[in-house]
C-alpha positions as CSV (number, residue, x, y, z in Angstrom):
1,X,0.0,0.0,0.0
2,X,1.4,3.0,-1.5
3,X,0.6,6.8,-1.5
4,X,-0.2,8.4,-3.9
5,X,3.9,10.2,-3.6
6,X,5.1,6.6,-3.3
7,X,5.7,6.5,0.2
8,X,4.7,3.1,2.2
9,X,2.9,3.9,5.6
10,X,4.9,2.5,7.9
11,X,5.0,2.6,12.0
12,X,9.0,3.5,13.9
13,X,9.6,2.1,17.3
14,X,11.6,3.5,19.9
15,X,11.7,1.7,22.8
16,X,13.7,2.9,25.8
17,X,14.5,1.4,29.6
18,X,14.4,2.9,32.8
19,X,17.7,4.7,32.2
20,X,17.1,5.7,28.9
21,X,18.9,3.6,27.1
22,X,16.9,2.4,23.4
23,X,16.3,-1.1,22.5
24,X,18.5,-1.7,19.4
25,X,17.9,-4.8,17.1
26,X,20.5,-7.0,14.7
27,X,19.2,-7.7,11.4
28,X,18.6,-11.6,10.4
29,X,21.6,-12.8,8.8
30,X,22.9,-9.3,8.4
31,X,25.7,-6.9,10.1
32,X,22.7,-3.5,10.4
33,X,21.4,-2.1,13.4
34,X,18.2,-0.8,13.9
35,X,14.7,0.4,15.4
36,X,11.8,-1.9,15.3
37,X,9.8,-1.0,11.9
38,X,6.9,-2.2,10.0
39,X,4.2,-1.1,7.6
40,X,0.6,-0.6,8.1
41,X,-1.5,-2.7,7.3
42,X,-5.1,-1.7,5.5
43,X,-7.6,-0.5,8.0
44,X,-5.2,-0.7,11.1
45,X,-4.3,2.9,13.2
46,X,-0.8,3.9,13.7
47,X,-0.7,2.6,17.2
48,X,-2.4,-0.5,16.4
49,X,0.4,-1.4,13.7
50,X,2.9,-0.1,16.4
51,X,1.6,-2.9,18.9
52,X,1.7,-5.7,16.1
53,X,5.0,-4.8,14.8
54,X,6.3,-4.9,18.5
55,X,4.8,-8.2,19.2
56,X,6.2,-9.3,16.0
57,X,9.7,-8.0,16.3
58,X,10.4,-8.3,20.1
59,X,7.8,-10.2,21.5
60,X,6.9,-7.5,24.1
61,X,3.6,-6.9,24.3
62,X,1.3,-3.9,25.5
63,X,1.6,-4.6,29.0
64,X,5.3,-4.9,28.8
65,X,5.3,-0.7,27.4
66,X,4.0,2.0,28.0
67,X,3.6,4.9,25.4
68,X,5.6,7.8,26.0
69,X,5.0,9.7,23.2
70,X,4.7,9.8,19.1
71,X,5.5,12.3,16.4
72,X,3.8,15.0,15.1
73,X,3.5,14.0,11.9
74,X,5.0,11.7,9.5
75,X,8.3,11.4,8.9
76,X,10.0,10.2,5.2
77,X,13.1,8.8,3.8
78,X,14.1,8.0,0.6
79,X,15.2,4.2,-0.3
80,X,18.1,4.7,-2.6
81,X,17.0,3.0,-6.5
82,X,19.2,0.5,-6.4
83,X,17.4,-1.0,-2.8
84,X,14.3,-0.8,-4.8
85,X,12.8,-4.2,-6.3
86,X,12.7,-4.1,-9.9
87,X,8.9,-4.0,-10.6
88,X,8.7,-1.2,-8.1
89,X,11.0,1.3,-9.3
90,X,9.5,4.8,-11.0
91,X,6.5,4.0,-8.0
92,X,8.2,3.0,-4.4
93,X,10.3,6.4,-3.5
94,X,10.3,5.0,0.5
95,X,8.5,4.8,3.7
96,X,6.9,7.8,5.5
97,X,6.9,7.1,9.5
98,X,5.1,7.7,12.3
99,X,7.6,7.4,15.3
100,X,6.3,6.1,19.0
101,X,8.4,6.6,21.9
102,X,8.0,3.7,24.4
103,X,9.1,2.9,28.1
104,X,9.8,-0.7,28.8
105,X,7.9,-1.3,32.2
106,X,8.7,-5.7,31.7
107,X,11.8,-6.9,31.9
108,X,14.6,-7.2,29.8
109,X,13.6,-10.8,30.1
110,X,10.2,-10.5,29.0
111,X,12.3,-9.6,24.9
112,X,11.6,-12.4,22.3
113,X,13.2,-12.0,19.4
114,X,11.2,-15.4,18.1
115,X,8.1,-14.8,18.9
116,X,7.2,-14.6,15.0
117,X,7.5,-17.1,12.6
118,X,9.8,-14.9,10.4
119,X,12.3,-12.8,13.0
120,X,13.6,-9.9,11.9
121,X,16.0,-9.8,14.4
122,X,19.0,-12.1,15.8
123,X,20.3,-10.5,18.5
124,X,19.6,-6.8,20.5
125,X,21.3,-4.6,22.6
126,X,20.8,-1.7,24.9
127,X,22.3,2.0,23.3
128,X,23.0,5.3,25.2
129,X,19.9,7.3,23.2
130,X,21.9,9.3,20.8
131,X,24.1,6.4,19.5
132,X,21.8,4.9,16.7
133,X,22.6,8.3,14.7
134,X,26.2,6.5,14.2
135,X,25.6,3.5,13.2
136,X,22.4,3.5,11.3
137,X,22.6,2.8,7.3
138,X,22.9,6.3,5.6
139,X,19.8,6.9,4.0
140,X,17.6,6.3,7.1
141,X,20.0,8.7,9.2
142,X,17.8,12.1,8.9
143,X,14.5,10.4,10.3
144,X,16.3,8.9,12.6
145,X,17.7,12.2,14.1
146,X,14.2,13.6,12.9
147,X,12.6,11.2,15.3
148,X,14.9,11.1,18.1
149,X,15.0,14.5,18.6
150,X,11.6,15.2,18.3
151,X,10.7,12.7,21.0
152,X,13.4,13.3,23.7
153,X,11.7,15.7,24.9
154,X,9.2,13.1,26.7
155,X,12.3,11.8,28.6
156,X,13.9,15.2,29.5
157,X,16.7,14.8,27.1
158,X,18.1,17.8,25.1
159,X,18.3,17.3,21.7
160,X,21.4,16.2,20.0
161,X,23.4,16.3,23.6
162,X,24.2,12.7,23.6
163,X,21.9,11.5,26.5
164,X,23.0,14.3,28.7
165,X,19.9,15.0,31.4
166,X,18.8,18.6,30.8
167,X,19.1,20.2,34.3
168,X,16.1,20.4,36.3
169,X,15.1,23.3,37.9
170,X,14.9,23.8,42.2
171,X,13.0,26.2,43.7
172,X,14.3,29.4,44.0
173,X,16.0,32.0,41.4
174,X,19.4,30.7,39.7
């Protein structure tokens, strides 16, 4: 399912633990990091793609998160031509995103990487917030920053500080 600018709809997941840290996943069989992803489906919300794709992906399910946030509005990358499958060049230009922030309240435990008959992950790890913007492939670098930045304000992060806490405020005059 297509726009009509040949974006797919597609759901981002960030999903952070108690000292925000984000979940960050292995492809199968491949050496690329990256955020839970997946399309939506016909007839399914954001947020109800967001929960399949996370039961999908991780195994966590809703009472394992809690949502934290999402973006604005939808957030697009380009897939570079030569990514694109043959019959869907000149329509398929990338996804467009909508990007949830999430708050593991499971445990780390509670991850299942083969929950789904057709894991898209083998192995995860936990990243300082900022790191991802390092190491993800090039041409979904700007949503990722896009996204990340956009959402750290729901855990009291500044923007592009590297997981520094912004400085809360005490009573009083500074």
């Amino acid at each position: 399912m297509l726009d009509r600018d040949g974006y797919r709809p597609n759901v981002g997941i960030i999903i952070c633990n108690e000292r925000n840290q984000v979940f960050w996943g292995k492809r199968v069989r491949e050496h690329s990091w990256q955020f839970p992803q997946g399309g939506i489906k016909a007839g399914e919300t954001p947020e109800q793609a967001m929960y399949r794709e996370l039961m999908e992906e991780t195994g966590l399910k809703p009472e394992h998160v809690r949502i934290l946030g999402r973006t604005r509005e939808w957030l697009r990358y380009d897939v570079p031509t030569h990514w694109v499958r043959r019959e869907w060049r000149g329509t398929y230009k990338g996804q467009k995103q909508i990007w949830f922030l999430l708050r593991l309240v499971g445990r780390d435990c509670d991850v299942s990487l083969r929950a789904s008959h057709h894991p898209e992950f083998d192995a995860w790890r936990w990243n300082e917030y900022w790191a991802p913007l390092e190491a993800v492939i090039e041409f979904k670098r700007g949503v990722y920053e896009q996204a990340l930045s956009e959402l750290s304000r729901f855990l009291a992060l500044s923007p592009r500080n590297h997981g520094e806490r912004r400085p809360r405020r005490q009573g009083g005059a500074d």
